[in-house]
N, C-alpha and C positions, 0 to 999 in steps of 0.2 A: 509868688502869690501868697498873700496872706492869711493863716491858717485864720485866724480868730474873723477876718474880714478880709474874703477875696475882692474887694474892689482894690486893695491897696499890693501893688506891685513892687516890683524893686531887682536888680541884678544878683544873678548867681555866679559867684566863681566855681563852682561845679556843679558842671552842665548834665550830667550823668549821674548823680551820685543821691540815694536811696530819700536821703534828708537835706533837709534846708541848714544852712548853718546858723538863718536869725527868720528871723519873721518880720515883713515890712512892715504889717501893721502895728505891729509893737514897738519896730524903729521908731515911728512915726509918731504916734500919742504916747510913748512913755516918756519920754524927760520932761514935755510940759506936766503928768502928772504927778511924776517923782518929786523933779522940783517944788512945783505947789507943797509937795506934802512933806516934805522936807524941811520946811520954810514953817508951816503948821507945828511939825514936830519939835522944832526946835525955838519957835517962837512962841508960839503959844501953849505947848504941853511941856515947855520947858525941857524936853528931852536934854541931856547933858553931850556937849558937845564931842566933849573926850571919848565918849562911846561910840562905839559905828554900831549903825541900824543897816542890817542886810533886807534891802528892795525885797528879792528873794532867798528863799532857802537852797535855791542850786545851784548858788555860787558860794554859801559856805562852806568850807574845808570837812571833809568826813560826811558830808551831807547824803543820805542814801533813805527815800523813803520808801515803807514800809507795803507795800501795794494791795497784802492780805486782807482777808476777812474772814475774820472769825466763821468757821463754821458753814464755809463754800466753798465749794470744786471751781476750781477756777479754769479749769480746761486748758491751758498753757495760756490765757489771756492774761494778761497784768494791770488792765483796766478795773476798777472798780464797777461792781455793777449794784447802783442804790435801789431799782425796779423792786428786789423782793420786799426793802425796808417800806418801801411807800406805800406797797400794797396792803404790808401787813399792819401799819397806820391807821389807813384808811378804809381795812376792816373792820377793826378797832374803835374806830369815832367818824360816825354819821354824819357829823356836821364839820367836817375836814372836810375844805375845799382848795383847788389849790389853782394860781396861775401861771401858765405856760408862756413866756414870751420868746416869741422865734423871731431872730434876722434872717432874711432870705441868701444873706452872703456869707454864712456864718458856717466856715468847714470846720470848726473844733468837734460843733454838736450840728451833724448836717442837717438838711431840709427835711423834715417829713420823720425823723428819728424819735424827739419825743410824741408825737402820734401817733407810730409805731408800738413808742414802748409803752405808754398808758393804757392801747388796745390790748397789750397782749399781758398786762396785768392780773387779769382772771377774771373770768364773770360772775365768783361769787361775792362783789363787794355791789352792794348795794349802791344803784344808782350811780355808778364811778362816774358815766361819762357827762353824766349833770355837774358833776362837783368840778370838774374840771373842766379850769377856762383857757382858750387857746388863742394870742394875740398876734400878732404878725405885722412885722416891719422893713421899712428897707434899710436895713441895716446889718451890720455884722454882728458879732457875739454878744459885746457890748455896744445896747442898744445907743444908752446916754450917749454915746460918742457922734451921735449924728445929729445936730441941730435941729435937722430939718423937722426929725420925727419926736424931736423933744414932747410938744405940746400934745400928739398922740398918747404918750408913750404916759407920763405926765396923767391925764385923762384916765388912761387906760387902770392904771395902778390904783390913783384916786376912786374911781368909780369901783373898783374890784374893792378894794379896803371897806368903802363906804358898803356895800350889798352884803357884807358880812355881817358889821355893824347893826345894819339896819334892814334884813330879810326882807325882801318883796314877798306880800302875804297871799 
């Protein structure tokens, strides 16, 4: 099942075993979008051919990222946790508003998790739960990847952009 988008399936050769070795969903729309951007990279930003562009960092050699944060008890997680930076943001500035877009399929960052974590940001920021806007789709992680909810999604962002711009008085 696919972490980024459980609609997207796919076989395991190990039936038993703690982790997946790939992600269907990423099988599945990564090479139409590598390729596209591969094709941009080297045709139109001229990227030099002779060079290799790593997709990812966790197939370059020595690659080992850093999981720290400055200045947090991490409790044996290895997850970053950005809650305290947001909070302390948008204590900071009144007119920071932010949008939340949720896939309903979307196990990376599961159902009901950023709701969670905006609720439990603290009640001394002013007006948090006005400033933050919560959208929701049928989709996985990445919204874009669904046609269907394109024009939503589209809409959503647009209209969100625009009410910043131009405050309802």
């Amino acid at each position: 099942m696919g972490r980024l988008d459980s609609r997207y399936t796919g076989p395991s050769s190990d039936l038993i075993g703690e982790f997946s070795r790939y992600d269907p969903q990423s099988a599945k729309i990564s090479p139409p979008f590598i390729t596209d951007f591969m094709n941009y990279l080297h045709t139109d930003l001229k990227f030099p051919t002779d060079h290799t562009y790593h997709v990812s960092a966790y197939n370059t050699k020595g690659f080992k990222w850093d999981w720290d944060q400055e200045g947090r008890r991490m409790f044996g997680f290895r997850n970053p946790n950005v809650a305290p930076d947001l909070a302390d943001v948008m204590a900071k500035d009144p007119y920071l508003n932010i949008l939340m877009l949720n896939g309903y399929f979307d196990l990376a960052t599961p159902f009901f998790a950023t709701e969670y974590t905006v609720d439990h940001l603290g009640n001394n920021i002013p007006d948090l739960m006005k400033r933050v806007h919560f959208k929701y789709y049928e989709s996985g992680h990445m919204v874009y990847v669904n046609s269907d909810v394109m024009p939503q999604f589209h809409k959503d962002v647009a209209g969100f952009i625009e009410s910043m711009i131009h405050p309802a008085k």
